[in-house]
C-alpha positions in Angstrom: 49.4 -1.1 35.7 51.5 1.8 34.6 49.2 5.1 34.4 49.6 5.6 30.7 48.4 2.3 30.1 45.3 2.7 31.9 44.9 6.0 30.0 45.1 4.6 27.0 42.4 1.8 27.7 40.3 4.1 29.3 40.2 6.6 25.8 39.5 3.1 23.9 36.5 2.5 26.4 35.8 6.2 25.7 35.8 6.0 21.8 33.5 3.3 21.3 30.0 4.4 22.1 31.4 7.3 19.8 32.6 5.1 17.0 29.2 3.3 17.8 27.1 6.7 17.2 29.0 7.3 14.0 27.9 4.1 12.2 24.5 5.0 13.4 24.7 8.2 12.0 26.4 6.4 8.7 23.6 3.9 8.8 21.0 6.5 9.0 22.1 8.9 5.9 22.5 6.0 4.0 18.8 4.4 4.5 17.8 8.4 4.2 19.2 8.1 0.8 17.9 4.7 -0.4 14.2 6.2 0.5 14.2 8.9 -1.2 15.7 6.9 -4.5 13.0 4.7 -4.0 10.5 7.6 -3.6 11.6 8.9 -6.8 10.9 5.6 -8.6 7.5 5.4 -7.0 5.9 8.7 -8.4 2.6 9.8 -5.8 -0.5 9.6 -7.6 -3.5 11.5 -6.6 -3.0 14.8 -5.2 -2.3 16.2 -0.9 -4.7 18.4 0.1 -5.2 21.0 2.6 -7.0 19.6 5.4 -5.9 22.5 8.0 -3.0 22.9 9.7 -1.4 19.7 7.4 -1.6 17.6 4.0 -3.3 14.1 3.4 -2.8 12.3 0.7 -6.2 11.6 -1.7 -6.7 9.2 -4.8 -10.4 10.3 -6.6 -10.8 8.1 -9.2 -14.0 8.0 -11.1 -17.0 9.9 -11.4 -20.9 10.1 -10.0 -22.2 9.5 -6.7 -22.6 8.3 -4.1 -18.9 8.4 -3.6 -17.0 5.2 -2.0 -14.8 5.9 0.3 -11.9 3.7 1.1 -11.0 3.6 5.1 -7.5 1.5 5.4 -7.1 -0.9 9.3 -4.3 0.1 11.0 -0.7 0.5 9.5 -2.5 -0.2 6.3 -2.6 3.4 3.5 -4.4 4.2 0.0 -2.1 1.6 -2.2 -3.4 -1.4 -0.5 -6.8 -0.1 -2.1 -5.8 -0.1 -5.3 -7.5 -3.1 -6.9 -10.8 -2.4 -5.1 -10.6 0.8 -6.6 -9.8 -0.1 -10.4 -12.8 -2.3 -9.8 -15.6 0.3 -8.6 -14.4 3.4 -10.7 -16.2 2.8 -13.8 -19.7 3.0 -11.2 -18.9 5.9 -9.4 -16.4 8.2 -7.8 -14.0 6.1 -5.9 -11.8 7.8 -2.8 -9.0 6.2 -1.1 -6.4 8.1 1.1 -3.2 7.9 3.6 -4.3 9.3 7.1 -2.3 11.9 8.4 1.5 10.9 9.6 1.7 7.8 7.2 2.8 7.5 3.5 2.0 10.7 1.7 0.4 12.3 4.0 1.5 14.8 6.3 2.0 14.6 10.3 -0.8 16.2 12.1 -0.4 18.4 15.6 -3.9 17.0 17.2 -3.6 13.1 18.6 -4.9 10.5 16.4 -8.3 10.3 18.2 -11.3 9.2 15.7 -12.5 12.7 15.6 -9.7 13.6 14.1 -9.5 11.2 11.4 -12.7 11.9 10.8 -12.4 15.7 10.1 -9.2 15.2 8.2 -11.4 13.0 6.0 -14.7 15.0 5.8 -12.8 18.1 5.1 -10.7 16.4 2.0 -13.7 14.8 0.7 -15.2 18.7 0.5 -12.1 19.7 -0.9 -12.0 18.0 -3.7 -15.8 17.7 -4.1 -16.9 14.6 -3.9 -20.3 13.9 -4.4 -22.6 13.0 -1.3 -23.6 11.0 -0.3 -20.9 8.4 1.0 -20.6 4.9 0.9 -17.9 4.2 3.4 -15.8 1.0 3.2 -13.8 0.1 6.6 -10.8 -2.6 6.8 -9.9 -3.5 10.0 -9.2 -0.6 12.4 -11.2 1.6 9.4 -14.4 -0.1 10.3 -14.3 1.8 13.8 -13.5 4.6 12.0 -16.6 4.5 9.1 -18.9 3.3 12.0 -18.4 6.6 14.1 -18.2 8.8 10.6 -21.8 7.1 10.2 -22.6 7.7 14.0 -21.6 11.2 13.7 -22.8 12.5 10.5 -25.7 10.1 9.4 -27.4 12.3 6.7 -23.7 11.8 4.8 -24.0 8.5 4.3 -26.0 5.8 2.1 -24.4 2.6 3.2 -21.6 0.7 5.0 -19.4 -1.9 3.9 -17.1 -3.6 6.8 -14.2 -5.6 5.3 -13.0 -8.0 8.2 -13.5 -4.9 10.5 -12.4 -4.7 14.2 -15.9 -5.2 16.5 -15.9 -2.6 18.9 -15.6 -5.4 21.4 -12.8 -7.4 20.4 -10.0 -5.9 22.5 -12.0 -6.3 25.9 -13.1 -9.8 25.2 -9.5 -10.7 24.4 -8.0 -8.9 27.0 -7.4 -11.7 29.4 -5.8 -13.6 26.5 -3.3 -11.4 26.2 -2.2 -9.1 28.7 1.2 -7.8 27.6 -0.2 -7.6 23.9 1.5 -9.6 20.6 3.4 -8.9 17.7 4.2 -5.5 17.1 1.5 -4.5 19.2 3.7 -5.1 22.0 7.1 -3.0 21.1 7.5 0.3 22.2 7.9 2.1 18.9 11.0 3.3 19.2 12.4 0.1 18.3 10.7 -0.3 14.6 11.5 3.1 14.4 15.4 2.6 14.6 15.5 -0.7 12.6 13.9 1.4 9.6 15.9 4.0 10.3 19.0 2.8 10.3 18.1 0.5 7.3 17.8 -2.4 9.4 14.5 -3.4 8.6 15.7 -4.1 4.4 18.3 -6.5 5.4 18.0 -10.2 4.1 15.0 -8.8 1.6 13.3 -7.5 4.4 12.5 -10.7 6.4 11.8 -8.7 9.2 8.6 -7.8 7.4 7.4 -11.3 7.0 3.7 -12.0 8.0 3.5 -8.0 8.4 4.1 -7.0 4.7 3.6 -9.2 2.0 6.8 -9.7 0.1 5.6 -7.9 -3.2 5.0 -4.7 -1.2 7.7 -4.5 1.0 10.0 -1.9 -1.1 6.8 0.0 -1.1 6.5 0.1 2.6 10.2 1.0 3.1 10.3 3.6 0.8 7.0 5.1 1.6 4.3 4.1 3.7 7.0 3.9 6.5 7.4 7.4 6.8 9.4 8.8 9.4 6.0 9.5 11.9 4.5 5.8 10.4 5.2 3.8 13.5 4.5 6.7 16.4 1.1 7.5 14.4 -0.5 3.4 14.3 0.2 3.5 17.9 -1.6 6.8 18.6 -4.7 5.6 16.7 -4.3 2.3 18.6 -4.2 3.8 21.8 -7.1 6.3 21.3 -9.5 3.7 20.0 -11.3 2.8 23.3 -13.0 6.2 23.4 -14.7 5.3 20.2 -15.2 1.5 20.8 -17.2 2.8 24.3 -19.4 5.2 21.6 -20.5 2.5 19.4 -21.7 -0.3 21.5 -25.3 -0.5 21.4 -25.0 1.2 17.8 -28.2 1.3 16.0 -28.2 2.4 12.1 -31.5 2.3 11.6 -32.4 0.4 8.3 -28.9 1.8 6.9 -27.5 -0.6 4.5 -24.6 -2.0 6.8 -22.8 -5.2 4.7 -20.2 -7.3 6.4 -17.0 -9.6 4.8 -15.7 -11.9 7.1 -12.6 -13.4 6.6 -12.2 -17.4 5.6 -8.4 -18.1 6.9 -7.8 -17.4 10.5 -4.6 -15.5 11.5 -1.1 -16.7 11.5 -1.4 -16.6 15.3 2.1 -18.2 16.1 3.7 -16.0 14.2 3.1 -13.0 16.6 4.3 -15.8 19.4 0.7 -16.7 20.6 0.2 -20.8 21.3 -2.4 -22.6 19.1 -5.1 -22.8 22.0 -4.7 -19.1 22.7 -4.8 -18.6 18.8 -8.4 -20.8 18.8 -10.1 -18.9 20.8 -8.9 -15.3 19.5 -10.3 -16.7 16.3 -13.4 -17.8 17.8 -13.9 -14.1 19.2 -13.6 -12.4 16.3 -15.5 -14.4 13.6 -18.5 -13.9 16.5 -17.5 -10.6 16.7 -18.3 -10.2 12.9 -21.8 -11.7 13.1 -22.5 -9.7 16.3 -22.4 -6.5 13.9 -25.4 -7.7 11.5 -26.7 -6.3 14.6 -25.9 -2.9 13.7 -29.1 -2.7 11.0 -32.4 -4.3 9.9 -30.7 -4.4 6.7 -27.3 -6.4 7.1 -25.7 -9.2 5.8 -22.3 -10.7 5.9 -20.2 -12.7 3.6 -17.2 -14.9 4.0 -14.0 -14.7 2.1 -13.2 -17.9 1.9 -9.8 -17.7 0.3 -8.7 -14.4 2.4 -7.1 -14.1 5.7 -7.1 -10.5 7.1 -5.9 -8.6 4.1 -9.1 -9.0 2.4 -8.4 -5.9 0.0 -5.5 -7.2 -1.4 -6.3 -11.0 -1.3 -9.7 -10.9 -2.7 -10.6 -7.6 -4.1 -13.4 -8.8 -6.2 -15.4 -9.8 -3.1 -15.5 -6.1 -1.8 -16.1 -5.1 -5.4 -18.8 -7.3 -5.5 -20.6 -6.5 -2.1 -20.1 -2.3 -2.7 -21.7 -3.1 -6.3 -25.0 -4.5 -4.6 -25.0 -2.4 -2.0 -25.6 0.1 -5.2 -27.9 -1.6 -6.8 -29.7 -2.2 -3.5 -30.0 1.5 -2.9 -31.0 2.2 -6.6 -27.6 3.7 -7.8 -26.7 1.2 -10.4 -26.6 3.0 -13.9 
């Protein structure tokens, strides 16, 4: 092979990871630009405020007290709320929010540890004076998060409601079941981090998305909860929660009004690539998991929502409107 052959298919070789990192950097500008179009079409309601050092994003609908305060799980912000909310603000003041490094809301400096969260939260509440005390609702992940809020500052708060929350318990008892984790869970997030990045994660409607985001909500998530720090930030909180698991077993609330929803529909199990037995017994854990938590107070109860898989909030709304309205009227704060 003549040198200037082998020159020339060695600047080829050469040119391609830089041809590669400028359709990348194509990719990127033009996904940049589709967000921010698609922020501009999605005006924020509700207000950021000041928490210290960085700005969370607050809906206060409503007036009165106690207030209700609307804890999203994990990956979930203050839109998937929204119907909950439109059903409680003609009782009371009614809070829902975007923790720090998600939608709206600002990045934060400290980790995502619970204590955090929780003094972002505390110190927005007081910011925008709502009225003690609280009557904290927790999805998912959020029902760690109330439960410690509760454990931590008990004279705040008048009652508990625990939508399909995480038992403090669950990821021990299912550790054996899945060692290397599922889903999401599993990818180091750097890799959903480039796919919305680079736009990736819209293609074919955003089928990517399916069983994560329901199809209705998926321009929403694209264009803003999935903010540049989104996917970094769920796994910080996920990886901090053991701390705050290890604080709340044994938990005792006294005689604090503590009631539980429970979902009806078990997960779609297969479709985070776990096998039907596995997915049986995952169940198993966490409906016993719910029930374990009536535990939590001589005055507890739990319902089912029977038409609901995880998403209660979104899927059955009324049922949490329902449950926060007689936890009101069971405390005396029905009008």
């Amino acid at each position: 092979m003549s040198t200037s052959v082998f020159k020339k298919r060695w600047l080829v070789l050469a040119a391609v990871p830089v041809v590669l990192a400028g359709l990348l950097g194509v990719a990127v500008l033009v996904e940049n630009a589709r967000t921010a179009a698609g922020r501009d079409a999605h005006p924020m309601p509700g207000q950021l405020v000041d928490v210290g050092g960085h700005r969370v994003h607050v809906v206060q609908q409503g007036t009165g007290g106690p207030t209700v305060v609307l804890e999203a799980g994990s990956g979930e912000v203050a839109s998937g709320w929204a119907d909950v909310a439109a059903g409680l603000d003609d009782l009371t003041t009614v809070v829902r929010y975007d923790r720090a490094g998600t939608a709206w809301s600002e990045p934060a400096e400290e980790p995502r540890t619970a204590e955090a969260v929780i003094a972002d939260l505390r110190t927005a509440l007081r910011e925008i004076d709502a009225p003690e005390p609280y009557v904290l609702v927790g999805h998912s992940l959020g029902g760690l998060y109330v439960r410690e809020f509760a454990r931590r500052y008990p004279e705040e708060v008048a009652g508990l409601v625990l939508v399909d929350a995480r038992p403090e318990d669950d990821a021990r008892r299912t550790a054996a079941l899945l060692p290397d984790g599922a889903g999401t869970s599993a990818l180091p997030t750097w890799i959903p981090s480039l796919l919305k990045a680079t736009g990736v994660l819209r293609f074919d409607g955003g089928s990517l998305l399916e069983g994560l985001v329901p199809a209705d909500q998926r321009q929403e998530f694209l264009n803003v909860t999935a903010s540049p720090t989104y996917f970094s930030t769920q796994r910080d909180e996920a990886d901090r929660i053991s701390t705050t698991e290890d604080a709340l077993r044994g938990q005792d609330l006294g005689d604090l009004p503590v009631r539980i929803i429970a979902r009806g529909l078990p997960q779609d199990y297969a479709a985070a690539g776990v096998d039907a037995e596995t997915g049986a017994e995952l169940e198993r854990i966490w409906q016993d998991g719910q029930r374990r938590m009536l535990a939590l107070s001589t005055d507890s109860s739990l319902v089912v929502a029977e038409r609901s898989g995880h998403l209660i909030p979104a899927e059955q709304p009324e049922i949490v409107v329902s449950e926060v309205r007689a936890l009101f009227a069971d405390i005396g704060q029905l009008p």
